[in-house]
PyMOL Python script that loads the backbone (N, CA, C, O; Angstrom):
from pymol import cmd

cmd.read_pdbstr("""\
ATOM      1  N   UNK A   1     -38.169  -3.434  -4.292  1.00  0.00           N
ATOM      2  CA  UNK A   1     -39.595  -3.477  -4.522  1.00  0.00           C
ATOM      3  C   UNK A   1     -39.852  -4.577  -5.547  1.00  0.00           C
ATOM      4  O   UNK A   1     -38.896  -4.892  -6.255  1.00  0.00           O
ATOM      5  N   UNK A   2     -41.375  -5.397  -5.773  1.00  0.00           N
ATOM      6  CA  UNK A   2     -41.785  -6.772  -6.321  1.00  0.00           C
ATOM      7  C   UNK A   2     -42.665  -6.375  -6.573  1.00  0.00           C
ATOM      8  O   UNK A   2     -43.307  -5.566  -5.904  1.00  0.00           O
ATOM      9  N   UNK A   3     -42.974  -6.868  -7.700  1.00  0.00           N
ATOM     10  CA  UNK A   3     -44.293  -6.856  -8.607  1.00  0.00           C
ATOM     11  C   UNK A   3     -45.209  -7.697  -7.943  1.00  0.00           C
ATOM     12  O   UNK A   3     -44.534  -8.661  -7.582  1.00  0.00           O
ATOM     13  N   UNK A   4     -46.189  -7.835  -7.642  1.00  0.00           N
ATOM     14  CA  UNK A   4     -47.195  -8.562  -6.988  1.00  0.00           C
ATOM     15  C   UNK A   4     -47.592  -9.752  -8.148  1.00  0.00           C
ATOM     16  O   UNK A   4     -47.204  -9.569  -9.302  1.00  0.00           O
ATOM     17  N   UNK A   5     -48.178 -10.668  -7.895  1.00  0.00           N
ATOM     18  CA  UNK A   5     -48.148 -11.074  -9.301  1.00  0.00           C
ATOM     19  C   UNK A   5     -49.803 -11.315  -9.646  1.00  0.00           C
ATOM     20  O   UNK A   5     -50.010 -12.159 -10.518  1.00  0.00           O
ATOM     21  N   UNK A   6     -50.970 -10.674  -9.063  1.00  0.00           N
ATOM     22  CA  UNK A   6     -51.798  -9.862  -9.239  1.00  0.00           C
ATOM     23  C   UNK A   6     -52.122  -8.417  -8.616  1.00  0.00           C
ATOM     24  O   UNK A   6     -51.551  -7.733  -7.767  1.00  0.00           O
ATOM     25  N   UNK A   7     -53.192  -8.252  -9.335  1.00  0.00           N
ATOM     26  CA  UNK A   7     -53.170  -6.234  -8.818  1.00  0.00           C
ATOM     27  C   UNK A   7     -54.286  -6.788  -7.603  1.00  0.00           C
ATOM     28  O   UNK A   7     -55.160  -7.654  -7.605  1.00  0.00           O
ATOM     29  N   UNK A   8     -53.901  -6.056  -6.831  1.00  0.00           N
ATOM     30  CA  UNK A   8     -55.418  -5.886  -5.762  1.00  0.00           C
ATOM     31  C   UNK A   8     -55.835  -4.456  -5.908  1.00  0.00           C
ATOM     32  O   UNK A   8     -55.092  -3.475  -5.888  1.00  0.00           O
ATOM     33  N   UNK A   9     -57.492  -4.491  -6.099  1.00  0.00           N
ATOM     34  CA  UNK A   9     -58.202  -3.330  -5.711  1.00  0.00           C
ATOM     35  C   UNK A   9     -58.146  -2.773  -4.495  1.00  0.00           C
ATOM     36  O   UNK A   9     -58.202  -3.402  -3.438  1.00  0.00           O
ATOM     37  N   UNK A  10     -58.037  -1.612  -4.609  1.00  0.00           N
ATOM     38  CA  UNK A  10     -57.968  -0.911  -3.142  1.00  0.00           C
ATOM     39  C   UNK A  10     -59.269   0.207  -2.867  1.00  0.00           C
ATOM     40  O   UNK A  10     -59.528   1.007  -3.766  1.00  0.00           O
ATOM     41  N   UNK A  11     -59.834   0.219  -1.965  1.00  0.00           N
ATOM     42  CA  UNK A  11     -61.058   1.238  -1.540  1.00  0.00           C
ATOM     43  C   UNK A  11     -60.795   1.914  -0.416  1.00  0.00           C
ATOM     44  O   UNK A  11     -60.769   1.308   0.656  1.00  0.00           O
ATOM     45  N   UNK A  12     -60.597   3.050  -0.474  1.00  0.00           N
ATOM     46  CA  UNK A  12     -60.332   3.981   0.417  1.00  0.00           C
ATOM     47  C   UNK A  12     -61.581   4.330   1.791  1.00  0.00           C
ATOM     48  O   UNK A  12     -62.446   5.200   1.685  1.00  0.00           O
ATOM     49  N   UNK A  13     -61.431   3.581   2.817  1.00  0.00           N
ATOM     50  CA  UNK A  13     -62.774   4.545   3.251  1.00  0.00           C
ATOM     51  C   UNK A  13     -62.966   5.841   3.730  1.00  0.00           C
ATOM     52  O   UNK A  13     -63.348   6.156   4.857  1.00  0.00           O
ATOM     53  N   UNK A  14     -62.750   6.387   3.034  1.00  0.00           N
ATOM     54  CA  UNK A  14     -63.310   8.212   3.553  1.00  0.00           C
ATOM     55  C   UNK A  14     -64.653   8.885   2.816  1.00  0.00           C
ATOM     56  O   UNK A  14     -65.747   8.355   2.617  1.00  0.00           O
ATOM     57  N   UNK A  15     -64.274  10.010   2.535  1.00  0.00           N
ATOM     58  CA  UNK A  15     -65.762  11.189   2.546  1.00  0.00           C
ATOM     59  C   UNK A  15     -65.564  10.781   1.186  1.00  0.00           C
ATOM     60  O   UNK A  15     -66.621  10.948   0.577  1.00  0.00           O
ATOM     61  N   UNK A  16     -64.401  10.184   0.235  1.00  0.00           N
ATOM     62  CA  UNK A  16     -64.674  10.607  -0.958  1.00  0.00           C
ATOM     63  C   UNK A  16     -64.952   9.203  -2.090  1.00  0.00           C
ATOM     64  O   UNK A  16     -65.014   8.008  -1.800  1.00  0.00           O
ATOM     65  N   UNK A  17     -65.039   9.642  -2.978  1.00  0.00           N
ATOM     66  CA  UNK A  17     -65.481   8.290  -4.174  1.00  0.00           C
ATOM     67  C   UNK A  17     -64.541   7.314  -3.969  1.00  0.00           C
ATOM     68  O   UNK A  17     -63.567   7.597  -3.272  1.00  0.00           O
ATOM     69  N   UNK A  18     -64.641   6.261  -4.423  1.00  0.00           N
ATOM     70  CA  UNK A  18     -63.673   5.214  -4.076  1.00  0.00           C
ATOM     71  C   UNK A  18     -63.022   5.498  -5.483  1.00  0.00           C
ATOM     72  O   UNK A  18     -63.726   5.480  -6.493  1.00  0.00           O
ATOM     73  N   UNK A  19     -61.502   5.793  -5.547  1.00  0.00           N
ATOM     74  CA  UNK A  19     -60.762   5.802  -6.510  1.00  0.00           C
ATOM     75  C   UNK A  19     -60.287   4.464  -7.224  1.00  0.00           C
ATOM     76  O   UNK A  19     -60.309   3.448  -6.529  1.00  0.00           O
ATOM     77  N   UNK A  20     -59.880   4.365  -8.478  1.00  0.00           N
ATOM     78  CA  UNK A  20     -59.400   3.408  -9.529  1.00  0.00           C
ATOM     79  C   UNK A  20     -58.239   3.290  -8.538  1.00  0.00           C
ATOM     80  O   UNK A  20     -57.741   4.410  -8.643  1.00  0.00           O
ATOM     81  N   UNK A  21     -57.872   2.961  -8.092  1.00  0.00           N
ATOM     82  CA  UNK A  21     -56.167   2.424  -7.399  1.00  0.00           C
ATOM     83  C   UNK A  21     -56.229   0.943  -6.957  1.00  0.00           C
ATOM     84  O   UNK A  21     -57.099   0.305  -6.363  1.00  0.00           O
ATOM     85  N   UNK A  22     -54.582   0.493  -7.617  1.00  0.00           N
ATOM     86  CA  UNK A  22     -54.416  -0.330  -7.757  1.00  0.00           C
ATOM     87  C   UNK A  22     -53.135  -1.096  -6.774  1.00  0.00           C
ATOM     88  O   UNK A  22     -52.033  -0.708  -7.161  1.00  0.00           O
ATOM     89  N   UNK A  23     -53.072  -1.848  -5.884  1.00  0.00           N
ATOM     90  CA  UNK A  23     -52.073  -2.268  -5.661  1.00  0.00           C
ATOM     91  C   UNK A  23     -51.249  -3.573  -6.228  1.00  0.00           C
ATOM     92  O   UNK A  23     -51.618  -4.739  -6.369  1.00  0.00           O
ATOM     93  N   UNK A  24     -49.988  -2.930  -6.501  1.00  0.00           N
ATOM     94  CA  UNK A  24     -49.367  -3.973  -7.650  1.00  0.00           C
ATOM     95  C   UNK A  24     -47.913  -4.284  -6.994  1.00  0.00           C
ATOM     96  O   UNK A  24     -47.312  -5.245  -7.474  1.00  0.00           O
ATOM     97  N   UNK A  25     -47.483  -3.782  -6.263  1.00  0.00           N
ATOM     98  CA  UNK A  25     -46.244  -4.370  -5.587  1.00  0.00           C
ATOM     99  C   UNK A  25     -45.907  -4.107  -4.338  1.00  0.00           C
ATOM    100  O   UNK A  25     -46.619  -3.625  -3.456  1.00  0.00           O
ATOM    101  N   UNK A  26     -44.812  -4.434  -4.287  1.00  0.00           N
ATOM    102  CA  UNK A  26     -44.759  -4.719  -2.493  1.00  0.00           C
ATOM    103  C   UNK A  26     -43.307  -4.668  -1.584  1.00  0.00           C
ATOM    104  O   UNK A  26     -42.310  -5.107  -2.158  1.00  0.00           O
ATOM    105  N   UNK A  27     -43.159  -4.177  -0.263  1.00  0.00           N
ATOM    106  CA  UNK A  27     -41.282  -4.074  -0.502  1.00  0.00           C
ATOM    107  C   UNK A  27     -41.142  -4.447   1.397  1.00  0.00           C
ATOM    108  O   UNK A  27     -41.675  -3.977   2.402  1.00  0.00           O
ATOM    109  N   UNK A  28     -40.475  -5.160   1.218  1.00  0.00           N
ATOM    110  CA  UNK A  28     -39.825  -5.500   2.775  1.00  0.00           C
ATOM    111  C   UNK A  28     -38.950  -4.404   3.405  1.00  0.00           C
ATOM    112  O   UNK A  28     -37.788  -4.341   3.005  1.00  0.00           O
ATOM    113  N   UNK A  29     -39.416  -3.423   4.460  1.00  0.00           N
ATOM    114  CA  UNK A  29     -38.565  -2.792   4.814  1.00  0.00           C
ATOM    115  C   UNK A  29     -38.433  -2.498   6.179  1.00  0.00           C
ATOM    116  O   UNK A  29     -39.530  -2.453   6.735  1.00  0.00           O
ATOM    117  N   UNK A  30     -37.320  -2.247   7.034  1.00  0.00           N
ATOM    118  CA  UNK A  30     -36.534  -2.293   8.830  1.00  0.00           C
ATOM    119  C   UNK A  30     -37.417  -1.235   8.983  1.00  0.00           C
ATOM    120  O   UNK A  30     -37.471  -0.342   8.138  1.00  0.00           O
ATOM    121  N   UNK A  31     -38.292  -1.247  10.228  1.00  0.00           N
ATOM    122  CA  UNK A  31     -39.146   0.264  10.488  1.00  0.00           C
ATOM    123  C   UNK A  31     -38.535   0.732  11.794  1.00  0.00           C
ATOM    124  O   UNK A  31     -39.001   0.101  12.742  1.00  0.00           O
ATOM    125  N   UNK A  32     -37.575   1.707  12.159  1.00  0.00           N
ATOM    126  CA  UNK A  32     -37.062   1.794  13.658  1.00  0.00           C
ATOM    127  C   UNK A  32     -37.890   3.097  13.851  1.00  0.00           C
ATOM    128  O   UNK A  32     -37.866   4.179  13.265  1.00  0.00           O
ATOM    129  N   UNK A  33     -38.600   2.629  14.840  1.00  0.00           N
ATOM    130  CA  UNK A  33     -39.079   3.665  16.361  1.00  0.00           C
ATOM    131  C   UNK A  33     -38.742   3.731  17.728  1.00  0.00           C
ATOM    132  O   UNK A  33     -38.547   2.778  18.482  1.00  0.00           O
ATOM    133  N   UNK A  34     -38.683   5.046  18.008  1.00  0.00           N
ATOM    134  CA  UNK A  34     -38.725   5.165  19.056  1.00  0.00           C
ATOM    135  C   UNK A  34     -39.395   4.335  20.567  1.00  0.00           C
ATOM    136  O   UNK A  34     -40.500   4.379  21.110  1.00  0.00           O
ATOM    137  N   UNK A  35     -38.336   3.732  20.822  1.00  0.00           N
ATOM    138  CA  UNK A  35     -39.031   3.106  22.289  1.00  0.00           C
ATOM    139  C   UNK A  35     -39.811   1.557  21.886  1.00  0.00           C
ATOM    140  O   UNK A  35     -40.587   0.958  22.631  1.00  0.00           O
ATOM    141  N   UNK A  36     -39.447   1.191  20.746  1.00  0.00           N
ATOM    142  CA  UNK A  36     -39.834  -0.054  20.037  1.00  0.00           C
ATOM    143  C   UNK A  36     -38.429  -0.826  19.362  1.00  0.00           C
ATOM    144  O   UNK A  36     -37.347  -0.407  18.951  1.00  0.00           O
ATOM    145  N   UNK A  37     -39.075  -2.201  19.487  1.00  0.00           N
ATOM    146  CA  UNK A  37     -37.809  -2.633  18.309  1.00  0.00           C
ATOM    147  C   UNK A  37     -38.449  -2.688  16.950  1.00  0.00           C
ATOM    148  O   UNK A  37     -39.555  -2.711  16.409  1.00  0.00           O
ATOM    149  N   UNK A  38     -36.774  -2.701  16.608  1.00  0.00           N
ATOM    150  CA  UNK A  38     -37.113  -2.475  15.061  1.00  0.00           C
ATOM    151  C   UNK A  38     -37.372  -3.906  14.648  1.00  0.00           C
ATOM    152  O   UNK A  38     -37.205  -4.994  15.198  1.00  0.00           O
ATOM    153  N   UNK A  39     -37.827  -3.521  13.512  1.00  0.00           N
ATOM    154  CA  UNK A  39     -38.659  -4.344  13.098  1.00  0.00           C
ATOM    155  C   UNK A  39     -38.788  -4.396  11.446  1.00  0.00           C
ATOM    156  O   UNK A  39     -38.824  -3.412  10.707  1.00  0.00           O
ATOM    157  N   UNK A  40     -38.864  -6.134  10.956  1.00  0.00           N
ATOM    158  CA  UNK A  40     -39.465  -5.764   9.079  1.00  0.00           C
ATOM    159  C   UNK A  40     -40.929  -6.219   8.976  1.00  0.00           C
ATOM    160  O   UNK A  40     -41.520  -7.218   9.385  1.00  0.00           O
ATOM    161  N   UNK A  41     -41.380  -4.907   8.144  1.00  0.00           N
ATOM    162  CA  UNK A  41     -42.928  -5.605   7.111  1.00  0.00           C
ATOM    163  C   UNK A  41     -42.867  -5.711   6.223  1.00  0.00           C
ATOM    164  O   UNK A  41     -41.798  -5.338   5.740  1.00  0.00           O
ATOM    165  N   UNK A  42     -43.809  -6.232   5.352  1.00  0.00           N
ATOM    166  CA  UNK A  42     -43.786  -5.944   4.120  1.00  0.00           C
ATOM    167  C   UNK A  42     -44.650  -5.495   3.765  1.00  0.00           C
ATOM    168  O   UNK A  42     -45.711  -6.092   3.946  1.00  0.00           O
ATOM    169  N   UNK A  43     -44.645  -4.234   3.088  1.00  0.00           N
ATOM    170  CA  UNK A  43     -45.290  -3.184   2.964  1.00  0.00           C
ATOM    171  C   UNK A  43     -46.245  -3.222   1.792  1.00  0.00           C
ATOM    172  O   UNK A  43     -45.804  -4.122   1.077  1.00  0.00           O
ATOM    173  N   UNK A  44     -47.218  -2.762   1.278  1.00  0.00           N
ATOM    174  CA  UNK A  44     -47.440  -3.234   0.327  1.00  0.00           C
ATOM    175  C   UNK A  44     -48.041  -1.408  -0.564  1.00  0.00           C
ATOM    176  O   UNK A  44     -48.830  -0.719   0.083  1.00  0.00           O
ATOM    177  N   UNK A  45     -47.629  -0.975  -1.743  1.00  0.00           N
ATOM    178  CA  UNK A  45     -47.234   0.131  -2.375  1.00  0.00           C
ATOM    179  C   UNK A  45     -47.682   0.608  -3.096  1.00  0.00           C
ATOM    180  O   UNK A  45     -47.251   0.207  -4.177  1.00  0.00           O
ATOM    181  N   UNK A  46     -48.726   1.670  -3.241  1.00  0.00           N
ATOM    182  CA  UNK A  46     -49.782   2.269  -4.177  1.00  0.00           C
ATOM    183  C   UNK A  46     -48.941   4.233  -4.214  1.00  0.00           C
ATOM    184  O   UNK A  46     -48.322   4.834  -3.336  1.00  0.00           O
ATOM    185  N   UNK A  47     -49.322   4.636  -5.586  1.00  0.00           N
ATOM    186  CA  UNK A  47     -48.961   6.291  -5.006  1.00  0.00           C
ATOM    187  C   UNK A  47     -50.631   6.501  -4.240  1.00  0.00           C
ATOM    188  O   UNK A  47     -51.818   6.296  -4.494  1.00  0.00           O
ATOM    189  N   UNK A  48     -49.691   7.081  -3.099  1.00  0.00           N
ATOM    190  CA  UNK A  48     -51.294   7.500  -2.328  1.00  0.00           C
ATOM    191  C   UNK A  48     -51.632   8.749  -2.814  1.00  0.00           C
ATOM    192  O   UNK A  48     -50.894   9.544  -3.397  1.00  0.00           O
ATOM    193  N   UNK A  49     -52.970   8.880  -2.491  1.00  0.00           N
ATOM    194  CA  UNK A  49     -53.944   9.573  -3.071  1.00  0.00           C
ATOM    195  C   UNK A  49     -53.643  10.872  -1.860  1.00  0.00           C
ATOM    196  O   UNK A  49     -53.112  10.686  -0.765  1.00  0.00           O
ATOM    197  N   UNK A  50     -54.240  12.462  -2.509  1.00  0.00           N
ATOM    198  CA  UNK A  50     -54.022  13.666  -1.871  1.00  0.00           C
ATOM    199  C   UNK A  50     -52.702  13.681  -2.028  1.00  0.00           C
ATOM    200  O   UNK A  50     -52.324  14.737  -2.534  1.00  0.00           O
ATOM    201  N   UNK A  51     -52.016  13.071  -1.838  1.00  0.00           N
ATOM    202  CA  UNK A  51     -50.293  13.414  -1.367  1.00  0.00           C
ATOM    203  C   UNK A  51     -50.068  13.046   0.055  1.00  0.00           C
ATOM    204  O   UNK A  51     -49.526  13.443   1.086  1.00  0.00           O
ATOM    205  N   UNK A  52     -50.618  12.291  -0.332  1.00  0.00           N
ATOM    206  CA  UNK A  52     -50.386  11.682   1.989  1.00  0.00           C
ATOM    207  C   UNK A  52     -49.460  10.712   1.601  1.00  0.00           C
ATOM    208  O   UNK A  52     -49.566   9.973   0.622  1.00  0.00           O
ATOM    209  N   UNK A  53     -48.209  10.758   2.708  1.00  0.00           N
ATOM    210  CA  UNK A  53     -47.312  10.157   2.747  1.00  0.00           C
ATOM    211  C   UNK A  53     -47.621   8.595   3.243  1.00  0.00           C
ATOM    212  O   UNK A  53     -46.646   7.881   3.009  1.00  0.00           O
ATOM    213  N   UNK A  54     -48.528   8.008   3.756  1.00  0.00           N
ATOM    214  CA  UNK A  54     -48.746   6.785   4.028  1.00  0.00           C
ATOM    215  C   UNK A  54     -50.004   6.152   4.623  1.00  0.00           C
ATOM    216  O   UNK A  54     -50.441   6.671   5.650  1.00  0.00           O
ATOM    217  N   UNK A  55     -50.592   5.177   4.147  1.00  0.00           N
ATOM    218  CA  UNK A  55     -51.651   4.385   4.753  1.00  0.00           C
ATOM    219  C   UNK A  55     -51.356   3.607   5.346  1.00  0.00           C
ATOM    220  O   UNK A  55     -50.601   2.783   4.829  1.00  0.00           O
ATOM    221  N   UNK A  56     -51.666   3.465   6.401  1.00  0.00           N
ATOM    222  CA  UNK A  56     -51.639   2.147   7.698  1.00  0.00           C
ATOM    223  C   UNK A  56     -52.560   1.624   7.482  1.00  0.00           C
ATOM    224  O   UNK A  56     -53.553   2.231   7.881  1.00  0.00           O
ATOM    225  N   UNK A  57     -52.853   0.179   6.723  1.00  0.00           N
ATOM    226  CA  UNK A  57     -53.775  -0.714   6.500  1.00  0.00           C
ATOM    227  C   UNK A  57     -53.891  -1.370   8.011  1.00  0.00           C
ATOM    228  O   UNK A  57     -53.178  -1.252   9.007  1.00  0.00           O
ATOM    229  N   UNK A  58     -55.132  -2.133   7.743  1.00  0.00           N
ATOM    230  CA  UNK A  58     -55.985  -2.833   9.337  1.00  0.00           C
ATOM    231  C   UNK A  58     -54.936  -3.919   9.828  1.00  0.00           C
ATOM    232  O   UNK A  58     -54.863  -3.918  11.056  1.00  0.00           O
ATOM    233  N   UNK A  59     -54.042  -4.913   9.169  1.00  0.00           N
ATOM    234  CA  UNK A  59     -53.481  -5.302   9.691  1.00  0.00           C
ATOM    235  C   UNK A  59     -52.010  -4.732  10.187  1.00  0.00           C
ATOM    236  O   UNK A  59     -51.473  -5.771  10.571  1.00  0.00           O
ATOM    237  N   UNK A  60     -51.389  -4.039  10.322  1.00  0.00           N
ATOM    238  CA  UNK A  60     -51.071  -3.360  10.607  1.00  0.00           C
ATOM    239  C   UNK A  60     -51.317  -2.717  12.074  1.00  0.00           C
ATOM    240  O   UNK A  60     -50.812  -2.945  13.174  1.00  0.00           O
ATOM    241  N   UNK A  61     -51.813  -2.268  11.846  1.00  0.00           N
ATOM    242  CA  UNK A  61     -52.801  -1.222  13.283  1.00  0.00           C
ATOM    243  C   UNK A  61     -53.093  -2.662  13.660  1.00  0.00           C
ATOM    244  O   UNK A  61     -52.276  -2.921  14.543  1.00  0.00           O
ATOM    245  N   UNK A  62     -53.734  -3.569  13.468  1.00  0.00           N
ATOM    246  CA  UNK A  62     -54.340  -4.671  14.221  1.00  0.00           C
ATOM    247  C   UNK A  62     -52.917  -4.973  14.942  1.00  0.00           C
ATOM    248  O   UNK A  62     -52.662  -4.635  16.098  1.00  0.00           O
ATOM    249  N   UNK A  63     -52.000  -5.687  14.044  1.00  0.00           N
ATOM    250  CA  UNK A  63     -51.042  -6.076  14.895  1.00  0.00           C
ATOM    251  C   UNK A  63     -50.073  -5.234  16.112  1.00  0.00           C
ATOM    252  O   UNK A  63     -49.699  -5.740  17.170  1.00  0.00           O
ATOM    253  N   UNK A  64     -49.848  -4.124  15.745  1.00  0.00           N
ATOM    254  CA  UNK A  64     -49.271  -3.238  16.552  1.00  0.00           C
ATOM    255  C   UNK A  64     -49.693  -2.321  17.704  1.00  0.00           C
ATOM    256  O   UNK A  64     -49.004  -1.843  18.605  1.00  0.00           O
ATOM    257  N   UNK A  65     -51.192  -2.182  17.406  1.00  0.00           N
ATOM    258  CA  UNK A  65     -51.811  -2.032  18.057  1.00  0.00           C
ATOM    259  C   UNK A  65     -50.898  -0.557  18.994  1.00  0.00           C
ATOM    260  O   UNK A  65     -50.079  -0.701  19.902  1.00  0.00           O
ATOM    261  N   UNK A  66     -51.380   0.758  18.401  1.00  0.00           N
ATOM    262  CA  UNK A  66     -50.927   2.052  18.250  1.00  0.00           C
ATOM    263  C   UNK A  66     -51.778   2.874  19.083  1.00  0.00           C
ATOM    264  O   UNK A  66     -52.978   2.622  19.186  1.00  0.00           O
ATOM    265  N   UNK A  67     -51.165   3.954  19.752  1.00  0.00           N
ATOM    266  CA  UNK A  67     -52.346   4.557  20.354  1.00  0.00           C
ATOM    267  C   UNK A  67     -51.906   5.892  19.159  1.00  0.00           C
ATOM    268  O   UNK A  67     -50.912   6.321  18.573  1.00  0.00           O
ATOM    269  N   UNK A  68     -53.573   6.204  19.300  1.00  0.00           N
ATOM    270  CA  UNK A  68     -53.497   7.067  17.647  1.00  0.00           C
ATOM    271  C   UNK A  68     -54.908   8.657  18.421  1.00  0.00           C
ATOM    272  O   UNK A  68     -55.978   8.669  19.031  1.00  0.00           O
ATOM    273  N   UNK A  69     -54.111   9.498  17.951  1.00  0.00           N
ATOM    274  CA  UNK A  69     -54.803  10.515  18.423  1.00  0.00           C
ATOM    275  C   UNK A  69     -55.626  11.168  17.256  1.00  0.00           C
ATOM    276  O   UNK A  69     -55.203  12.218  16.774  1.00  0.00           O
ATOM    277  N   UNK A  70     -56.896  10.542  16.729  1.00  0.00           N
ATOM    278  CA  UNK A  70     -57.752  10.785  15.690  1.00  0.00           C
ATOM    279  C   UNK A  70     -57.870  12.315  15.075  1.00  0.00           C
ATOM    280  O   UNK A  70     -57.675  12.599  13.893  1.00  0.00           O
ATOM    281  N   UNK A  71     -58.245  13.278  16.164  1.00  0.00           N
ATOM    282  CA  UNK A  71     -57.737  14.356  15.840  1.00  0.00           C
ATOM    283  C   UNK A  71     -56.986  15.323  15.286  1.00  0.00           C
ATOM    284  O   UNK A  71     -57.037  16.292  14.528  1.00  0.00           O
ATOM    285  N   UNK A  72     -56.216  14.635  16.012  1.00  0.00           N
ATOM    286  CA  UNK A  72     -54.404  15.675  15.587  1.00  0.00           C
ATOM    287  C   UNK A  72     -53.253  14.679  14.620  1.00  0.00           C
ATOM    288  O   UNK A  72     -52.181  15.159  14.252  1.00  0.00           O
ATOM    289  N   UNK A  73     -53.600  13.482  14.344  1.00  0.00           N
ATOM    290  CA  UNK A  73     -53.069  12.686  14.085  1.00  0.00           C
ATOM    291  C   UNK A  73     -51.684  11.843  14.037  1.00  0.00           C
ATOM    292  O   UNK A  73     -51.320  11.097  13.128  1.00  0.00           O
ATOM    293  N   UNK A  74     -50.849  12.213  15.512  1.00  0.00           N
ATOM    294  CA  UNK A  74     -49.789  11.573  15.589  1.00  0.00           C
ATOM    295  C   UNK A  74     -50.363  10.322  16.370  1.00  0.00           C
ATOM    296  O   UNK A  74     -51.375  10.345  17.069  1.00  0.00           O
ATOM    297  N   UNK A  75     -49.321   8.919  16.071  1.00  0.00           N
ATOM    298  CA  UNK A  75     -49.359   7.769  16.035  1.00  0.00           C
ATOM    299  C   UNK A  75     -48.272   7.013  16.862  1.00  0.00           C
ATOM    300  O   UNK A  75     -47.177   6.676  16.412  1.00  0.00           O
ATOM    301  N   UNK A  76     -48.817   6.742  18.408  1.00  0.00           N
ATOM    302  CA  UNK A  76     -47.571   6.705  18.787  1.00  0.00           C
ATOM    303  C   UNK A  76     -47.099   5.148  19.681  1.00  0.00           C
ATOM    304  O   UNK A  76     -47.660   4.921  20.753  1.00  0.00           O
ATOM    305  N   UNK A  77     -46.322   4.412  19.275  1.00  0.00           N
ATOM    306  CA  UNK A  77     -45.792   3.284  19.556  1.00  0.00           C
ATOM    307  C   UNK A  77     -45.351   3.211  21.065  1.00  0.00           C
ATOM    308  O   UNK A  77     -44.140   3.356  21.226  1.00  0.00           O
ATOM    309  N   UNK A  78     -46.050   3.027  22.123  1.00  0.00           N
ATOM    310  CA  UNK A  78     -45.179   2.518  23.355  1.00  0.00           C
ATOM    311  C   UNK A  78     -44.578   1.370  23.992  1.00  0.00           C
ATOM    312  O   UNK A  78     -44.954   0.253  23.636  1.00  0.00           O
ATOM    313  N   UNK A  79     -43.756   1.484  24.826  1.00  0.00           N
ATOM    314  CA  UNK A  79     -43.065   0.573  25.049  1.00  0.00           C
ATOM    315  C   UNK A  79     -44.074  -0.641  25.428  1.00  0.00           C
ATOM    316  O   UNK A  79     -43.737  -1.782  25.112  1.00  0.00           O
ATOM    317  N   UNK A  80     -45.003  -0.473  25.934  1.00  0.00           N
ATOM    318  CA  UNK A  80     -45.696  -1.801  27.072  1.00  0.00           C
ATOM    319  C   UNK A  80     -46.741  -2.524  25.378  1.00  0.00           C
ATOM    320  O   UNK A  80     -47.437  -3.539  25.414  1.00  0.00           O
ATOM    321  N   UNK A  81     -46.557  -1.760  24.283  1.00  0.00           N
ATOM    322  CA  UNK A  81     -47.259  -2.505  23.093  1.00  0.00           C
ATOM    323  C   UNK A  81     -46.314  -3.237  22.831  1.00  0.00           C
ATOM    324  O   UNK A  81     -46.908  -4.278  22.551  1.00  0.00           O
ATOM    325  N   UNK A  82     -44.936  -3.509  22.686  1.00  0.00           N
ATOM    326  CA  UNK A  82     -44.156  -4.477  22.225  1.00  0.00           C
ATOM    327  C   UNK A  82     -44.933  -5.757  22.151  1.00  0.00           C
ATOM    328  O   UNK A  82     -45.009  -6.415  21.114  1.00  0.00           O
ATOM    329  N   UNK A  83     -45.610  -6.149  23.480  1.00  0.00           N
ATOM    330  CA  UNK A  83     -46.478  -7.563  23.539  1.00  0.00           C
ATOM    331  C   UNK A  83     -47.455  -7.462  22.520  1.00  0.00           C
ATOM    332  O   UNK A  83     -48.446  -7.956  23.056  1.00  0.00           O
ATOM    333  N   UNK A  84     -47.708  -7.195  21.623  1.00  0.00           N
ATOM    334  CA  UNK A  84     -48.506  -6.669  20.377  1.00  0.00           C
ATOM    335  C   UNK A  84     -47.801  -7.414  19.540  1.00  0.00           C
ATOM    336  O   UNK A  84     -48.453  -8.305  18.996  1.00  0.00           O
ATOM    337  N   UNK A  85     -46.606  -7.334  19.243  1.00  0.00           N
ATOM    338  CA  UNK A  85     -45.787  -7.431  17.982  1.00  0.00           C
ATOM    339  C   UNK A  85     -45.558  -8.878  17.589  1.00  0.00           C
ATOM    340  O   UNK A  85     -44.758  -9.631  18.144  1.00  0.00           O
ATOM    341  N   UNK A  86     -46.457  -9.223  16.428  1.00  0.00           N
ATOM    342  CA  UNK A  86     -46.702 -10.547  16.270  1.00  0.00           C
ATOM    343  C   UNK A  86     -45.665 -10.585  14.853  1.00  0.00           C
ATOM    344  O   UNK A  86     -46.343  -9.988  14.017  1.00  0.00           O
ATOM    345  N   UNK A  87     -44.558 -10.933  14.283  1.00  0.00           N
ATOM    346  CA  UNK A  87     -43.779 -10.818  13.292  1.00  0.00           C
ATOM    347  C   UNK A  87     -44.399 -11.835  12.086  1.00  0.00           C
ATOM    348  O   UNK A  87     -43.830 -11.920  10.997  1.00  0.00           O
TER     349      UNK A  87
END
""", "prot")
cmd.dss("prot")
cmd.show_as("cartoon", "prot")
cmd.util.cbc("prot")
cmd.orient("prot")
C-alpha cells in the first residue's frame, strides 16, 4: 500500500450525510474471478463506512461492466464481458 501524495475527498452517494472521508492511499492488487481473467487494479483505500467490505467506484463498474442485481446485491462477472476489460 502508497500514500497518495494528496488526499482526495470522497462523497458517498446514498440516503445519508456526506461523511469527512478521506482517500489517502492506494494498492495494486491480482483480482481472480470466476469465469474471468485475472487481472491487476489499483485500488484506491478508505476504511469504509457501516462496515461494508468494499466500494466499487464508477470506473470500475464502467470498465468491467458487471451485471449487478440491485436488490439482492451479488455482482457477477461473465464470460462474454471479458471484451469490457480495458487494463
Amino acid at each position: 500500500m502508497s500514500e497518495l501524495p494528496e488526499k482526495i475527498p470522497l462523497i458517498i452517494l446514498d440516503s445519508s450525510e456526506p461523511p469527512s472521508l478521506f482517500v489517502t492511499h492506494h494498492t495494486e492488487y491480482m483480482v481472480e474471478l470466476p469465469s474471468f481473467p485475472s487481472f491487476e487494479w489499483d485500488f484506491l483505500v478508505i476504511d469504509t463506512p457501516k462496515g461494508e467490505d468494499l466500494i466499487l467506484g464508477f470506473d470500475f463498474v464502467k470498465n468491467f461492466n458487471p451485471s449487478i442485481d440491485w436488490k439482492k446485491g451479488p455482482i457477477t462477472f461473465n464470460a462474454d464481458q471479458k471484451d469490457y476489460y480495458d487494463p
